[in-house]
C-alpha positions as CSV (number, residue, x, y, z in Angstrom):
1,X,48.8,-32.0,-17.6
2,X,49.5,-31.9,-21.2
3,X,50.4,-28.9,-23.5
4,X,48.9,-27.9,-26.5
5,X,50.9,-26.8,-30.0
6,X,49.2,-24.0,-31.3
7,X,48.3,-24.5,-35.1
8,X,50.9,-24.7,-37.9
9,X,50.8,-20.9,-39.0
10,X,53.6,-18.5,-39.5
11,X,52.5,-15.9,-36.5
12,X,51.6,-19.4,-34.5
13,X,54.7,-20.6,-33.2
14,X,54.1,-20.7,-29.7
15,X,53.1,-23.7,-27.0
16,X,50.3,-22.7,-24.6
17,X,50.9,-24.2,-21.5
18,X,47.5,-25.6,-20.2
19,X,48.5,-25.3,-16.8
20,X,48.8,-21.6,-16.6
21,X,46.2,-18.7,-16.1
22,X,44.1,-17.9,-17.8
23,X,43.6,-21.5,-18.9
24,X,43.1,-22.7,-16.2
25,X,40.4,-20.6,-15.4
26,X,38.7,-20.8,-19.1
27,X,38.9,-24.6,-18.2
28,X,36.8,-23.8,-15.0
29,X,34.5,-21.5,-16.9
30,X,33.6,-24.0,-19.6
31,X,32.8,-26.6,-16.8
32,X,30.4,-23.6,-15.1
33,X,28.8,-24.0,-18.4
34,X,28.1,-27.2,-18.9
35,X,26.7,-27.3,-15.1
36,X,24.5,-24.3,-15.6
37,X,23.2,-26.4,-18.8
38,X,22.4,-29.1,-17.1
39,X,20.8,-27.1,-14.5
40,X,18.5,-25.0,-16.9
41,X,19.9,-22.3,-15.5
42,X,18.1,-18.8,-15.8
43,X,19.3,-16.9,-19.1
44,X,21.0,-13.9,-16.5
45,X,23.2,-16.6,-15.2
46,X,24.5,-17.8,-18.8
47,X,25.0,-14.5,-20.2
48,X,27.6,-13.5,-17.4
49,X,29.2,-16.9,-17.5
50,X,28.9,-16.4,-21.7
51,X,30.6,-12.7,-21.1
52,X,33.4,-14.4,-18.4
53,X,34.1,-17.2,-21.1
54,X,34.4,-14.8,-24.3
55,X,36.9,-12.3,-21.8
56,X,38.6,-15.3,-21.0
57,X,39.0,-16.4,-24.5
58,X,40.5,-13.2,-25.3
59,X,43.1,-13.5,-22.6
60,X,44.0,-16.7,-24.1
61,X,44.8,-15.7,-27.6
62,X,48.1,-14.4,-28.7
63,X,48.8,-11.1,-29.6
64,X,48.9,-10.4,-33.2
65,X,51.5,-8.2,-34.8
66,X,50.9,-6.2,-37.7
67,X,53.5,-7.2,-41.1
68,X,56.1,-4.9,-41.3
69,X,56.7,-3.3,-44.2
70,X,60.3,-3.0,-46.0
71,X,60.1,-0.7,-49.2
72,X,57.8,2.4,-50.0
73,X,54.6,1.8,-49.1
74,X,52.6,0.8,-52.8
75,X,49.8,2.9,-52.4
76,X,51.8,5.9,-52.9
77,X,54.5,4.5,-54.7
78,X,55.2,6.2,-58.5
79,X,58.0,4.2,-59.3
């Protein structure tokens, strides 16, 4: 299997590695999809498989961290 780069971006400097969990199982999710598609599927059935992909998705993304901050902090500084 291949590997993806994430996106040139200065929090973005890691390589997901398609072979792992969750991927793999967003991978067999998105194919669910595109068979419940084809099936016409009843809506029940896409919603959970909508609400497995989007939990799935979220799994998938990296954490963010917030900026730290060197200095005073601006809103109250006077000086």
């Amino acid at each position: 299997m291949s590997t993806h780069t994430a996106p040139a971006h200065p929090s973005a400097s890691a390589v997901l590695d398609l072979r792992e969990e969750p991927l793999e199982s967003l991978h067999r999710a998105y194919e669910q999809r595109w068979r419940l598609l084809a099936e016409d599927a009843p809506d029940a059935d896409l919603t959970r498989n909508a609400e497995l992909v989007r939990s799935l998705e979220q799994r998938c993304r990296p954490g963010r961290s917030l900026p730290r901050r060197s200095g005073p902090d601006p809103a109250t500084f006077l000086g």
